[in-house]
Every structure is written in C-alpha cells, then in structure tokens.
C-alpha positions in Angstrom: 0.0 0.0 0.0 2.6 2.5 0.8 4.7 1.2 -2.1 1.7 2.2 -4.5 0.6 5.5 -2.6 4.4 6.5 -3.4 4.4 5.4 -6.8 1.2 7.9 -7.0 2.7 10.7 -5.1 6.0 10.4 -7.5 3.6 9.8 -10.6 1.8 13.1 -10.1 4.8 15.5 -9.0 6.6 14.3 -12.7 3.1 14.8 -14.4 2.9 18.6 -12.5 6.5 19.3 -13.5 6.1 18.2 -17.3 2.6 20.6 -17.4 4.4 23.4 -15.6 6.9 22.8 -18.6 5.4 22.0 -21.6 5.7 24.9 -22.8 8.9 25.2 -22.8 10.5 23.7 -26.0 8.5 26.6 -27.4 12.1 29.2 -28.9 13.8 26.3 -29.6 11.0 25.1 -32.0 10.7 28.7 -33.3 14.3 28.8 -34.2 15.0 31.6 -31.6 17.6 32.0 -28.7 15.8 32.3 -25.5 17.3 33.4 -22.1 18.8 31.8 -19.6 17.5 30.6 -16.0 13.9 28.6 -17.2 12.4 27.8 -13.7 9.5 25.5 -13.7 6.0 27.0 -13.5 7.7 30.6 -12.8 9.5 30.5 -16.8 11.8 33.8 -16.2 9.7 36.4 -13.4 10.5 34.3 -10.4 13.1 37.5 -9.4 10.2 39.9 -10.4 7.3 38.1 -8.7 9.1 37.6 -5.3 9.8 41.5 -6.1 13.6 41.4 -5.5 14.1 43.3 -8.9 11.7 45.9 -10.4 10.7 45.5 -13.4 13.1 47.7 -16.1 16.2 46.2 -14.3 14.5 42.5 -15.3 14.0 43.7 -18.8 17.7 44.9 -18.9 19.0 41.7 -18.0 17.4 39.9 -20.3 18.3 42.5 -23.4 22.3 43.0 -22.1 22.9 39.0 -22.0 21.4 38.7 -24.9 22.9 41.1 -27.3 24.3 39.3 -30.1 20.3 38.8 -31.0 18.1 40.7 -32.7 15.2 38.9 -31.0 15.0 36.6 -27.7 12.7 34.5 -26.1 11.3 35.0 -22.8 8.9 32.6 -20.8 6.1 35.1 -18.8 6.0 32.0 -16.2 4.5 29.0 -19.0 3.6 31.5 -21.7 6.3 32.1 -24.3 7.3 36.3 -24.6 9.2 37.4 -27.6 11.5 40.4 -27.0 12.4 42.5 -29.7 15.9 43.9 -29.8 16.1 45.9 -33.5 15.1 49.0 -34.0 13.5 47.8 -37.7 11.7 45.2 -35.8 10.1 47.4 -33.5 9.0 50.3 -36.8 7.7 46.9 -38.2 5.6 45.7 -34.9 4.4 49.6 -33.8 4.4 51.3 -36.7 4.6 49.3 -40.9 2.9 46.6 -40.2 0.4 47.8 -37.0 -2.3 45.5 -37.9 -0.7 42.2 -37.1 0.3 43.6 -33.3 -2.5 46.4 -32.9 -3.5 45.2 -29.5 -1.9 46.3 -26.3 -1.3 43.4 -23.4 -3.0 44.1 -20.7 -6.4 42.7 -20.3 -9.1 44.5 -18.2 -12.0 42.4 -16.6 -14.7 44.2 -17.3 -16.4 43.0 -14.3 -13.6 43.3 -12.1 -12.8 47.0 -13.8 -15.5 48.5 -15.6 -14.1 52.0 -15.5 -11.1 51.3 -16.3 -11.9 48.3 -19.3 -13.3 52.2 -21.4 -9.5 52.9 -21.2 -8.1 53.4 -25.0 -4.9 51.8 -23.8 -7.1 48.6 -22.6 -9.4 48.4 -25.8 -8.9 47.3 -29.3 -10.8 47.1 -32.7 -13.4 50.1 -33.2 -13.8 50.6 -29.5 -10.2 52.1 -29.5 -10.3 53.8 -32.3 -13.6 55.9 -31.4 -11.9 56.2 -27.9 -8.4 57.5 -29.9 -11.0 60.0 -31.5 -12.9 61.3 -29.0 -9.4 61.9 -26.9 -7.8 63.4 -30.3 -10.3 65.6 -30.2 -10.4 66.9 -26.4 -5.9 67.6 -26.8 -6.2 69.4 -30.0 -3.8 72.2 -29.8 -7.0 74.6 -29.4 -8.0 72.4 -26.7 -5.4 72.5 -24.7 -5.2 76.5 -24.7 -8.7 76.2 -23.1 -7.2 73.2 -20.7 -4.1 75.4 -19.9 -6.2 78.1 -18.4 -7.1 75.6 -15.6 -3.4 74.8 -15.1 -2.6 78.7 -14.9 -5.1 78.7 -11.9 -3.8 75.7 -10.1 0.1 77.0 -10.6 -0.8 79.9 -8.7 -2.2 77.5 -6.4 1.2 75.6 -6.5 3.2 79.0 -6.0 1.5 79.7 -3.0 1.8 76.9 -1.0 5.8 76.6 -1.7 5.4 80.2 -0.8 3.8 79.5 2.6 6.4 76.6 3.4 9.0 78.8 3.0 7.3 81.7 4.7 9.5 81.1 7.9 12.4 79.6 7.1 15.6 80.1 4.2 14.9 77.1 2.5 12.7 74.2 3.1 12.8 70.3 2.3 10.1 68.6 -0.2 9.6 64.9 -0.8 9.2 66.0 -5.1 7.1 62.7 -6.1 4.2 64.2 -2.6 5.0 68.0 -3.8 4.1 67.6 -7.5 0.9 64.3 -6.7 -0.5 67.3 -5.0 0.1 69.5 -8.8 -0.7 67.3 -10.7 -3.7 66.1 -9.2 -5.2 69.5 -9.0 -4.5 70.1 -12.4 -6.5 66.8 -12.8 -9.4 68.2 -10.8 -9.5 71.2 -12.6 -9.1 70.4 -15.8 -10.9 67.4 -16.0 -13.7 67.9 -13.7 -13.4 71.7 -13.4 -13.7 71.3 -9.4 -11.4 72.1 -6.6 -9.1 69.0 -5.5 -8.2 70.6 -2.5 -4.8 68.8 -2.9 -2.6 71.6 -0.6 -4.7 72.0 1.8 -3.8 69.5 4.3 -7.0 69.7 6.7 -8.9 68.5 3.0 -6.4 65.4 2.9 -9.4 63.2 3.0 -11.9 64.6 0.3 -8.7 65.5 -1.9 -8.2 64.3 -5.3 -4.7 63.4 -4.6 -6.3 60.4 -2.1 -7.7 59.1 -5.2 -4.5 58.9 -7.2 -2.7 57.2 -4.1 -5.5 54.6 -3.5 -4.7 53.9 -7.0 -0.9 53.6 -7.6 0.9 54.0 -4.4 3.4 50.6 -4.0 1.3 49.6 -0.9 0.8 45.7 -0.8 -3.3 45.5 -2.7 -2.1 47.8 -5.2 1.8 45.3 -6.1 -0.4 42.2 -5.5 -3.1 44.0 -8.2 0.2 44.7 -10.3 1.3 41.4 -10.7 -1.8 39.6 -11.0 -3.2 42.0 -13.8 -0.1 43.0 -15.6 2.3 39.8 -14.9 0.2 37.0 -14.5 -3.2 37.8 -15.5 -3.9 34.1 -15.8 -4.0 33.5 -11.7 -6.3 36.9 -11.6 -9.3 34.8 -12.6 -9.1 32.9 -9.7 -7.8 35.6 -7.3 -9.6 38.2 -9.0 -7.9 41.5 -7.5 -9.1 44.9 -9.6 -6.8 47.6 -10.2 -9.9 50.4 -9.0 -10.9 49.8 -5.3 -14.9 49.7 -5.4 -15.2 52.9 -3.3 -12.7 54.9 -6.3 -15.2 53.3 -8.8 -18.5 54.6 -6.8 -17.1 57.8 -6.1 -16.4 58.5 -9.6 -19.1 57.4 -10.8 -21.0 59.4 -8.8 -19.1 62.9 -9.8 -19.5 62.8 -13.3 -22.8 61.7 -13.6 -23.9 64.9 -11.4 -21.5 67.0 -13.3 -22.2 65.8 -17.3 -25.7 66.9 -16.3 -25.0 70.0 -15.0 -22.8 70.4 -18.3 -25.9 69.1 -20.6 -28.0 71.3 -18.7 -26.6 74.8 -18.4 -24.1 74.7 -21.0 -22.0 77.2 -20.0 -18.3 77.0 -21.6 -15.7 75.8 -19.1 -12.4 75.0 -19.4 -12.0 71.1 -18.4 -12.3 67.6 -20.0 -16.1 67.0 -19.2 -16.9 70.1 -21.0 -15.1 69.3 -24.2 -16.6 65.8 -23.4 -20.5 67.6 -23.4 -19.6 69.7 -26.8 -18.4 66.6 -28.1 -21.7 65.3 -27.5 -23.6 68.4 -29.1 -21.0 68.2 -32.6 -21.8 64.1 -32.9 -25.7 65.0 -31.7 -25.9 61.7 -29.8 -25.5 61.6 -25.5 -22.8 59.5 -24.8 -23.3 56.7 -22.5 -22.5 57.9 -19.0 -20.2 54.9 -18.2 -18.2 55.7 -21.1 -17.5 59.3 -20.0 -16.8 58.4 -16.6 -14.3 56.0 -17.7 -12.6 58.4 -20.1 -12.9 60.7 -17.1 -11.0 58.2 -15.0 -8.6 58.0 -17.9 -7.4 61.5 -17.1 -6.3 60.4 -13.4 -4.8 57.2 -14.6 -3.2 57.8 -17.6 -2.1 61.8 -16.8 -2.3 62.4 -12.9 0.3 59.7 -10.7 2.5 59.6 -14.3 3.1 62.6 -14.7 3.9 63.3 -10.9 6.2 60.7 -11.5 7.8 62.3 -14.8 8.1 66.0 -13.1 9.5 64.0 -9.5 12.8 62.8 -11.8 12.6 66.1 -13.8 12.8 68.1 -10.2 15.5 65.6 -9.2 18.1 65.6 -12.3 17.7 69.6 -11.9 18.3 69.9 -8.3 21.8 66.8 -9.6 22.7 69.0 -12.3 23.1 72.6 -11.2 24.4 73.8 -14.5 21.1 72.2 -16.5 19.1 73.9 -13.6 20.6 77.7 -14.6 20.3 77.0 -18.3 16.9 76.3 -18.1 16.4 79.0 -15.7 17.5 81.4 -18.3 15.5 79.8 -20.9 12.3 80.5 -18.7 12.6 84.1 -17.9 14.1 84.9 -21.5 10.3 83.7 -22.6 8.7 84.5 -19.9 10.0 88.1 -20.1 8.6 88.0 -23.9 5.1 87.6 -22.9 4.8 89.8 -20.1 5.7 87.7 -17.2 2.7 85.3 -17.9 2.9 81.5 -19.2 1.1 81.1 -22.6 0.7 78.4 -25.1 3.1 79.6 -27.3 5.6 80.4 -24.6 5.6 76.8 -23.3 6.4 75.5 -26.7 8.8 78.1 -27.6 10.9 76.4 -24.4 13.2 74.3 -26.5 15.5 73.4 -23.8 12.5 72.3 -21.4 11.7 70.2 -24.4 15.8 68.8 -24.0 15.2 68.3 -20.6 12.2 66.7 -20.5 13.1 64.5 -23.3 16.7 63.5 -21.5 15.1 62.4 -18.1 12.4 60.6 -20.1 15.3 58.6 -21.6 16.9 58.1 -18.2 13.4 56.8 -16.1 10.7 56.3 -18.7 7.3 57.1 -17.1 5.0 54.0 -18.1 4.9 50.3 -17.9 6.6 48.3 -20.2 4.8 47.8 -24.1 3.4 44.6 -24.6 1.7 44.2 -28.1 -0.4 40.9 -29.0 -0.3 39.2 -32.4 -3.2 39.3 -33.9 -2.8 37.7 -37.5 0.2 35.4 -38.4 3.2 37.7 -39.2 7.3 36.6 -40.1 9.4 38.5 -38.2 12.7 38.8 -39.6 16.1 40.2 -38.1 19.0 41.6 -39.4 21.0 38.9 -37.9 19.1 36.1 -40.2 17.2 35.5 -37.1 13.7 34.3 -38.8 10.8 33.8 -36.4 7.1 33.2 -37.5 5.0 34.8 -35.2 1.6 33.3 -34.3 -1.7 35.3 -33.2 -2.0 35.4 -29.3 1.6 35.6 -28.9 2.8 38.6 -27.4 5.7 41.1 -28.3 7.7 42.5 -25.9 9.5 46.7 -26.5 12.1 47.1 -24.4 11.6 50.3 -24.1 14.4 51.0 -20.9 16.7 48.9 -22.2 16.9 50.8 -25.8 16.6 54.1 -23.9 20.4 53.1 -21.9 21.9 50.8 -24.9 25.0 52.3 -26.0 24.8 50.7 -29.7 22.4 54.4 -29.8 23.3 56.7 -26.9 27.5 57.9 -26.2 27.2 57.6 -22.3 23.8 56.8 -22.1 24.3 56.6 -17.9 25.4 60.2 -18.5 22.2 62.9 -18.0 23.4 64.9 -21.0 20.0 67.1 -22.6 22.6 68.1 -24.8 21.6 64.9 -26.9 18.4 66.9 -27.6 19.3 69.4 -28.6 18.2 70.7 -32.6 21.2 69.9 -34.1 21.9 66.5 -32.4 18.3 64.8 -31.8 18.6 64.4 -35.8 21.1 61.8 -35.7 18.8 59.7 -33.1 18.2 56.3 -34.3 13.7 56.1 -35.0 12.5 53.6 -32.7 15.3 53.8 -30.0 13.4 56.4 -27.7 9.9 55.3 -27.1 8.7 56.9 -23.8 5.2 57.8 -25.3 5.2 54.6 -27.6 5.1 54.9 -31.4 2.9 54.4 -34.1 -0.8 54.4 -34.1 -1.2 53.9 -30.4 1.1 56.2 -29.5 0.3 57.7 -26.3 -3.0 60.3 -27.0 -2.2 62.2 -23.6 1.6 63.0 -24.5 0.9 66.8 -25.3 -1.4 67.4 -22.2 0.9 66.0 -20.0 3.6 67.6 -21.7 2.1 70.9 -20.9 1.3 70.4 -17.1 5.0 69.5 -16.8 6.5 72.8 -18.4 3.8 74.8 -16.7 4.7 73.7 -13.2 8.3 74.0 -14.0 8.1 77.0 -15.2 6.6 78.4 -11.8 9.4 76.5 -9.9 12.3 77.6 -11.9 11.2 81.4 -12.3 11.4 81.8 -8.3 13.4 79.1 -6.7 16.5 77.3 -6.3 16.6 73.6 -6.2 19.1 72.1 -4.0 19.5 67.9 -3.6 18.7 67.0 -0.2 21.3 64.0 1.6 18.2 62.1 2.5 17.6 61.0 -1.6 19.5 57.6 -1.7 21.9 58.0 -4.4 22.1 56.2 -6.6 18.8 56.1 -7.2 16.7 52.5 -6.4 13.8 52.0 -7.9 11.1 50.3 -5.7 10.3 46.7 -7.0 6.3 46.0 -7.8 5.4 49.6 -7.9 3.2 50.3 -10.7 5.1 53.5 -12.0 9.2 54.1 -11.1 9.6 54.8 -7.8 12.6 55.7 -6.0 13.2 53.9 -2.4 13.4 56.6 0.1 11.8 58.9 -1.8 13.4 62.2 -3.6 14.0 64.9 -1.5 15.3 68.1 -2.4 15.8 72.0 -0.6 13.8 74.5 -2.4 15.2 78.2 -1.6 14.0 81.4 -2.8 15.9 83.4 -5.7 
C-alpha cells in the first residue's frame, strides 16, 4: 500500500512538472535564442514576482545578456514572450505593419474594472479607435489652450503653498514625487472635472483628489499584489480576481461625473476642463454619450495623466536639483520667454521652451514614465532580423518593446548613464536612431495624452524655476533605487530636495 501511494505521489509531482513545462521547447521550436534561467512553473519572473528586482532592471537583463540577437525569447511563467531587440523590428511591430500587433497586453475584466476596461490603452478594434478619437479631439492644440487656463489657476495655487512653506524659514525640504501628486492632481481636478481637489490644503487630505490617485498607484501591498496579477500573471487573476480600481474609487467617480455631465448638458456654460469638451463633443456628434463611457474616459485622465506625470516631473525636479548647471540653463531659458510675454505662461511660450523640451526629453530617456509595451499578435506575421534570425510569429503571442533597455543601450546613446540634454538638442536629436526612444510609444497607439501631459509638466516648471533654487537633499538615496512591484518608477526613500527662494 505505501509502495503504491508512493508510486502515485511520484507519478503526479513528474506529471505537474512536465505541465508546468510543456511549454517550454516553445524558442527552440521557433528557431529563436531564449534566455537563460527557465524555472518550472515561474519560466523567467521568479526575481520579479518575489519583487527582488523591479521590473526595467529585469527587462535589462534579459536584453544586455542577450545582445548578439536581434530577438530573444522569454517565458512570462508558462507563456512564451518574444522580446524584440532591433530598431527595424520594433517600426515593423508599432508602426509598418500595426495591424498584425495592434493590440496592447493588458487585459481589463470588465467586471472586475468596468471604468477602467473604457480605457483606450485597454481596448482594441473600433472601440479604441472611437476612444483615440474622442481623446484626439479633447488635446487638440486649441484644446489645450482652453485646458491650460485651468493649469494657470492651479500654478498659482502651487506658487503659493511653496510660498507659505518657506514663509519662515531660508529654504525648506520637499519629498518632489508628494510635492508635485498634489500639482498634478489638482490640475486633474480642474481640468478634467473643473472642481477644486483641495490637494494643498492638508486639513482636506481626506476629500482630496490626490487620495484618489494614491488609493490607485501608491506601492502599498493591494495595489503590487493587483500589479502582478493584472499586468504579470493575469492568468491566476481569474481565480484571485484582485481589480486595479478599489470599489469605493469606482462609486465615487461614478457618482461625480454623472452629477457634473448633467449640469454640463443642462446649463451649457463654456468651461475649461475635460467633461466640458466631453459635453460639446456630444452636441458636434448630436448623440448623448453613454455615462459609463464618460466616466471611464474621465478616470482616464487620473490614470493615464495624474500619478505619471507626478512621477515624470519627481525625476525632472530631481536631475535639476543633480545637475546645477542644467538647472541655470533652463532657468535662463524661462525668464528669457517668460520676459517676452509679459511675465505670464502662454501656449506659445511653453512650446517656444526648447531646452525644457531637451530636458524633459533626457530624463524621459533616463526613467521612462510608463509600464513596459506589450503588443499581441493578432494575425500570423514573419518576423525577420538583421541577424538572419527568422521567427514566425503566431496570433495570441505577445511582443515584448524594451523600451528601458533601448533608452540606456550604447549601440544608440554615447554615455547613455550620462544625464546629458545636450543629446536633444536641434542639431543633435537628428542623428537619433527612429524607434530607439519610445517613452510615449510609437505608431498608431502612441500615447493620445503626451501633449497634455507635456504641458502640465512645463507649466509647473516654469513656476518652480522662475522663483526658486533647487538644491538635492542628503536624504535622496543615491544612486537612485527603484522600488520593486510599484506600478510606476519609484525611488526607495523617496526624492528629497531644498527649495530656496531666488
């Protein structure tokens, strides 16, 4: 009896392992090189999983050890991952041949994330595109002059309360990823919902708008659990099924716009904010769009523009406070244009700051904001390096852009651990490889909200730069370490820095 029970117990733990690995013959079938370190049942993301690397290190790895290849295989725990190396194989997947790979990977359960499954980024077939549209339409360039009069408002906002926390003292210390969630998530409030967030008043911290973007993405142990169940194994998230919006974010929202798309329908009185453009939208199409589908554009705007872009303007504020000299240049730049239209920030001021373009475009390179690109197959395609590396790629299987890894390989950047704008600049950014700096994506699906958030960034820089002096505080960790299973980069420790008054 024990003899057979044995026998059983052996019989089953071979039949587990060979299902945890069938999979895994899968690159060498294909004719492709796949990386090292194959684990049962975990493939490659054991290190990522038990969250003792983040993410963009993991992706590095992989792409450094494998560099002789223009493509390498990866195994997302039993499902095979191709990563794409070439520049010409990445304009072929996001851009020449878009519809064999025009879906994104992530897959939103509708009833575990109803909000958040209207996402653009999340949809696919005419659903995306008529979501593209209506998003086109709302960050036109005439748009966002009307949008940039709500930033305007919240910068003053901004101004002030740096102003009162350095009231008493010569300079004071900011954490910059809490000092610009509070910007950015007024902007959100204003712009997109044309209401106060109440995000620097700290006796509001409970009704603010910058609660909302916390519950969402800060690294507590829901939201990395919600991280790696939706993004890196979504397969396990039918049985666990963890959403990325907490029911009480969902109801709130929910709740807001459908009170304020009817006062909008109602009085029609021009405003300058998302669910405005979103109610003249309806008037130029003459059909009321379904309120679900506004309030999940609506949460779009926190999601997609509010915790990334705090994240983008938190290693902006950080290189300048590194880099004293890029700090002073810029500083220049802003009062030289500032000084041309009478002190006050315009549309065509922002965009005439070119070196705030270099800036922003260099610490993009250095921390890119978003989560890695995944795109899915969707009709047979041959893939074919310039290496002779020929792999046929079959619908379902998904594409990895390594966007991180291109953005530090020195193949395309001279120092690429140097923070050099320089490589920016109009007479240099020429001679950038296409497809080697992706930090908004490329192609068709290339991110909608890139100008908008583009704009929030200069504005609130431009209020910083024109009246303080950015100083890095001993408390930021260098060098930098990003936390592992946050959602966006995140530095341990946090990213403190002295602001002092000119």
């Amino acid at each position: 009896m024990t003899v057979v029970l044995l026998s059983l117990i052996v019989g089953a733990l071979i039949a587990f392992y060979f299902y945890l690995t069938r999979n895994y013959k899968y690159w060498q079938k294909h004719g492709v090189p796949c990386a090292d370190g194959v684990l049962p049942g975990f493939g490659h993301m054991l290190s990522v999983v038990c969250m003792k690397t983040d993410i963009a290190n993991f992706i590095w790895k992989i792409y450094n050890d494998n560099n002789d290849a223009s493509m390498v295989g990866i195994y997302d725990f039993t499902t095979p991952l191709l990563m794409i190396r070439e520049p010409r194989l990445l304009r072929t997947v996001l851009q020449v041949n878009f519809s064999s790979f025009s879906e994104n990977c992530i897959d939103i359960d509708p009833k575990l994330d109803p909000l958040l499954a209207t996402n653009p980024f999340a949809l696919s077939g005419e659903k995306w595109a008529s979501g593209r549209k209506r998003f086109t339409y709302a960050f036109s360039s005439m748009r966002l002059k009307l949008l940039l009069e709500s930033v305007k408002n919240v910068c003053a906002t901004f101004e002030n309360y740096i102003n009162e926390q350095l009231s008493n003292v010569e300079k004071a210390e900011f954490e910059l990823k809490d000092l610009f969630s509070r910007y950015t998530a007024q902007v959100t409030a204003a712009a997109g919902f044309g209401i106060d967030g109440h995000c620097f008043d700290d006796n509001k911290k409970d009704v603010s708008f910058r609660k909302i973007g916390q519950a969402i993405f800060e690294p507590s142990l829901r939201n990395k659990m919600a991280y790696i169940l939706g993004i890196l194994i979504p397969s396990f998230n039918k049985i666990f099924k963890v959403g990325f919006i907490q029911k009480h974010v969902d109801q709130y929202f929910r709740a807001l716009v459908a009170d304020l798309m009817e006062q909008r329908r109602r009085d029609k009185i021009p405003r300058n904010d998302f669910l405005h453009l979103m109610a003249e939208l309806e008037r130029a199409e003459g059909d009321k769009l379904d309120i679900e589908t506004v309030t999940g554009y609506a949460l779009s705007f926190i999601v997609d523009g509010n915790e990334s872009t705090s994240s983008v303007m938190s290693f902006f504020g950080f290189y300048l406070a590194s880099y004293p000299e890029v700090q002073e240049k810029l500083r220049e730049e802003v009062m030289s244009v500032l000084k041309r239209y009478d002190g006050k920030i315009t549309y065509e001021g922002l965009r005439e700051m070119t070196y705030m373009d270099q800036v922003f475009n260099e610490t993009m390179r250095m921390i890119p904001a978003g989560i890695p690109i995944k795109k899915r197959c969707t009709e047979e395609f041959e893939l074919k390096g310039s290496d002779g590396l020929v792999c046929r790629v079959q619908p379902g299987t998904e594409i990895l852009i390594p966007v991180q890894a291109l953005h530090r390989d020195p193949q395309y950047w001279e120092n690429p651990e140097e923070y050099d704008p320089e490589r920016f600049s109009s007479d240099r950014k020429q001679s950038i490889e296409r497809f080697t700096y992706l930090p908004f994506g490329e192609g068709p699906r290339m991110c909608v909200g890139m100008r908008m958030a583009q704009l929030q960034v200069k504005a609130g820089l431009t209020i910083i730069l024109r009246k303080y002096k950015l100083e890095l505080s001993p408390k930021t960790q260098i060098p930098l370490k990003m936390i592992p299973g946050a959602i966006l980069p995140a530095a341990k420790g946090g990213l403190w820095v002295y602001f002092q008054q000119l």
